[in-house]
GUVEXBA-114725 format. One record per residue (C-alpha): y, z, x. Coordinates in pm, 1 decimal. Example, Ala and Ser with C-alpha at 12.3 -4.5 7.8 and 13.67 -1.06 7.14 Angstrom:
BEGIN
(atom (-450.0,780.0,1230.0))
(atom (-106.0,714.0,1367.0))
//
This chain:
BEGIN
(atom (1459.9,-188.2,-1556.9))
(atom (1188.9,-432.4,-1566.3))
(atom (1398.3,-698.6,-1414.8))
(atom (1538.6,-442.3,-1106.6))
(atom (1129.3,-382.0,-1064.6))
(atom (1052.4,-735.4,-1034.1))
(atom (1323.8,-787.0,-785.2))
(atom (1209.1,-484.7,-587.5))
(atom (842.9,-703.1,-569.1))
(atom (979.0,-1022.6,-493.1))
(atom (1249.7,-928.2,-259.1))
(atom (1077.8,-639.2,-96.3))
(atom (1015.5,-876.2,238.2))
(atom (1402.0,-890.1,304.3))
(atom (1466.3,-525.4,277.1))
(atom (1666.8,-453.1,597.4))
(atom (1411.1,-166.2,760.8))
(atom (1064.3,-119.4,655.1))
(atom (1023.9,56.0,296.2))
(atom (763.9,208.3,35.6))
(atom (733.9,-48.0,-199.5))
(atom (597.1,147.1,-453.6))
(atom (899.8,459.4,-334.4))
(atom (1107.8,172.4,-415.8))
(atom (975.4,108.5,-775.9))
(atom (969.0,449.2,-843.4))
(atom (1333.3,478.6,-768.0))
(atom (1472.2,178.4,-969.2))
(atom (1243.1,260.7,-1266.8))
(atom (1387.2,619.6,-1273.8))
(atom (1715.6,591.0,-1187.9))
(atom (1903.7,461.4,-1454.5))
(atom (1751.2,759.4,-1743.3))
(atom (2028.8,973.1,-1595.6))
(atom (2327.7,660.8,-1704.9))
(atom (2181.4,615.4,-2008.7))
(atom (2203.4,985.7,-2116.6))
(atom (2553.8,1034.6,-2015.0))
(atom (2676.6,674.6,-2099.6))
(atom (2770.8,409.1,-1844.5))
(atom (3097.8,309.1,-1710.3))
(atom (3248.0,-50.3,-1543.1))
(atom (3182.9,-50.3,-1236.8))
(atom (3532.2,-173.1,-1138.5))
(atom (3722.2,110.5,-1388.2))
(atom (3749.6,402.9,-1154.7))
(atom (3944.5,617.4,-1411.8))
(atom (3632.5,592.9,-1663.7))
(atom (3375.7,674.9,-1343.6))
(atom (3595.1,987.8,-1201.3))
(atom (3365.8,1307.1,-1301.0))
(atom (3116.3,1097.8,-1395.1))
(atom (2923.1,1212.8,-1078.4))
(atom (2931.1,1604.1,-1205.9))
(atom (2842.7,1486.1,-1567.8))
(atom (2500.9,1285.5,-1437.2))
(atom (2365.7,1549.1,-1208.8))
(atom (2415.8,1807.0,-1539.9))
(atom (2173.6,1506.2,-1689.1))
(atom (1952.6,1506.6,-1433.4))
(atom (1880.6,1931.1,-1408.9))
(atom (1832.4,1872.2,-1770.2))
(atom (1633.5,1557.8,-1856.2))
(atom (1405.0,1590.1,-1517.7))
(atom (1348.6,1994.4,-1609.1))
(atom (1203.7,1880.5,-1956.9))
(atom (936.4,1757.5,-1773.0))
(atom (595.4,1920.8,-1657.7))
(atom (704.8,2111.9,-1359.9))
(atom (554.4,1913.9,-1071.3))
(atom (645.7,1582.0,-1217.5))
(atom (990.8,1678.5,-1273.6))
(atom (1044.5,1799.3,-941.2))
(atom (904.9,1451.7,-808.9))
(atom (1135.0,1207.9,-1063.8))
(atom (1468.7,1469.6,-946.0))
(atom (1399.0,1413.9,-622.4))
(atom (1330.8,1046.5,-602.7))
(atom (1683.2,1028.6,-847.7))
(atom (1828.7,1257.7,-567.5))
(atom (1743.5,1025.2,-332.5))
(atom (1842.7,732.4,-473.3))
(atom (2203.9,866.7,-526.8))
(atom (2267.5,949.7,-174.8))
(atom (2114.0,621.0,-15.3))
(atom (2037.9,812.9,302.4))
(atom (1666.6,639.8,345.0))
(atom (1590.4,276.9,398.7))
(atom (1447.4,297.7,22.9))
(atom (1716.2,449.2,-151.2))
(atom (1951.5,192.2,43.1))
(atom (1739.6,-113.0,-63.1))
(atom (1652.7,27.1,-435.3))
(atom (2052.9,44.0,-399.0))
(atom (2075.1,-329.5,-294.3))
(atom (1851.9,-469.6,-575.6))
(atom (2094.9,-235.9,-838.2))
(atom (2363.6,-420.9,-715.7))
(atom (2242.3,-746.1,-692.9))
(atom (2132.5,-757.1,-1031.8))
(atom (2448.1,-730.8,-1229.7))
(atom (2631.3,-937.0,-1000.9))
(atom (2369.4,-1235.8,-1043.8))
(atom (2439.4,-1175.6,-1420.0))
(atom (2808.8,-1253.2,-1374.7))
(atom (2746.4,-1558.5,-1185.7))
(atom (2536.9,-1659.4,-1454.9))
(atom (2834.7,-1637.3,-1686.6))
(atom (3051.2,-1796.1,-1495.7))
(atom (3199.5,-1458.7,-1419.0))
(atom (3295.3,-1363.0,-1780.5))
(atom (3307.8,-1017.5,-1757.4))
(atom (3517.2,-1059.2,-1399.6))
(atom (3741.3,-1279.6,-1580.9))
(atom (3767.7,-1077.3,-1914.7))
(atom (3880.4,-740.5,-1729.5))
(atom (4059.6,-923.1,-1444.5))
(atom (3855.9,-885.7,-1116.8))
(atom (3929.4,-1054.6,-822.6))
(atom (3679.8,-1167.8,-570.7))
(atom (3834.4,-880.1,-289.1))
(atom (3741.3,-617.3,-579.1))
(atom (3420.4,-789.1,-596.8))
(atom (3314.3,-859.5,-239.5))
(atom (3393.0,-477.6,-142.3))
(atom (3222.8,-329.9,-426.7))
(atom (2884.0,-539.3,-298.6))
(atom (2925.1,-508.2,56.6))
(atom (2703.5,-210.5,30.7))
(atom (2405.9,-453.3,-40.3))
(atom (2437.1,-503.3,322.9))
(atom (2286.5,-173.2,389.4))
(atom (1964.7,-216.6,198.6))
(atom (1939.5,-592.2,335.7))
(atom (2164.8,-812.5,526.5))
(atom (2015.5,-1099.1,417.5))
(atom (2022.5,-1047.6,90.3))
(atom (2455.8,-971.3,160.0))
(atom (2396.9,-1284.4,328.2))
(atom (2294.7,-1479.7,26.6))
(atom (2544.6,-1298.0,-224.0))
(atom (2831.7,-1371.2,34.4))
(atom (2764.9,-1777.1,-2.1))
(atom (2744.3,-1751.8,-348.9))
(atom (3056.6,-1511.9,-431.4))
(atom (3242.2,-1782.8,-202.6))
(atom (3124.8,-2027.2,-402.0))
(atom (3204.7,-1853.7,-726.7))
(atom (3549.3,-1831.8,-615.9))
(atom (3583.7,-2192.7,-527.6))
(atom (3440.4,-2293.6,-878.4))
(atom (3706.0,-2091.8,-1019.3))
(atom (3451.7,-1844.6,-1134.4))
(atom (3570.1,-1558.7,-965.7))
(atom (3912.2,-1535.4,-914.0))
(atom (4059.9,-1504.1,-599.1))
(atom (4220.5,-1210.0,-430.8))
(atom (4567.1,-1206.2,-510.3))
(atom (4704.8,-1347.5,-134.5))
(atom (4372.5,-1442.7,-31.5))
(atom (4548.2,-1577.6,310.0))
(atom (4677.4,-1229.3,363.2))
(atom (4271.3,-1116.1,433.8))
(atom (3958.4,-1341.1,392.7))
(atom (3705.1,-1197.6,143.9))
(atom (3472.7,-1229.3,419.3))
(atom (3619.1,-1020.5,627.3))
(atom (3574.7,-721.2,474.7))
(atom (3310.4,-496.9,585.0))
(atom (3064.2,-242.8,379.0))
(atom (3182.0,51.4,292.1))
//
């Protein structure tokens, strides 16, 4: 959490609309209690994420209502709105959560893409939605996912002529 703060601080200035800085920090430093209670999943497994959506907001009634009344209704709401990314914060404190793990993987080389078989289409639609909290932040990730790929650190889609990874759009 300390490490999606400090990129909320330092990368604040390419957020794609203005933002609340401090919204922002709130956000990323509350977000993830919710994960932690009910366990976390791989982002690219969608058959260990399906009802994982009903199973955090459970967590979130109950660890946010254990809290003094007016300070749990401002943590549940700030989680609230960080789940449905419907604010120029939520969408950036989004960005930054995405960013982060996928700077970790280029850092390894792309072990854990490797290990559990990702390919870079998997990989540039899952972080396409970075786009919506700051396009020049997708901007960056783009260059370096391409060039993750070319140093054989992300593999590539299988029949990457079929469709160019950087064609495909946010979702």
């Amino acid at each position: 959490m300390w490490h999606l703060a400090m990129f909320v601080l330092v990368l604040a200035e390419h957020a794609g609309e203005p933002i609340d800085v401090t919204k922002v920090l709130k956000m990323v430093l509350i977000h993830d209690i919710v994960e932690i209670d009910v366990g976390d999943a791989f982002v690219y497994d969608a058959a260990a994420r399906a009802g994982k959506a009903t199973l955090e907001l459970s967590a979130a009634e109950r660890l946010y209502g254990l809290l003094p009344q007016d300070q749990g209704v401002e943590l549940r709401a700030l989680w609230d709105e960080f789940e449905a990314k419907e604010t120029a914060e939520a969408r950036f404190a989004g960005a930054v959560d995405r960013l982060q793990p996928l700077l970790l993987n280029l850092t390894t080389e792309g072990r854990s893409w490797k290990e559990h078989g990702i390919t870079a289409d998997r990989v540039f639609e899952l972080n396409a939605r970075i786009s919506l909290g700051s396009p020049t932040l997708w901007t960056y990730v783009e260059a370096l996912l391409h060039q993750a790929v070319t140093d054989g650190h992300l593999p590539p889609a299988p029949q990457e002529g079929a469709a160019s990874a950087s064609s495909i759009s946010p979702s």
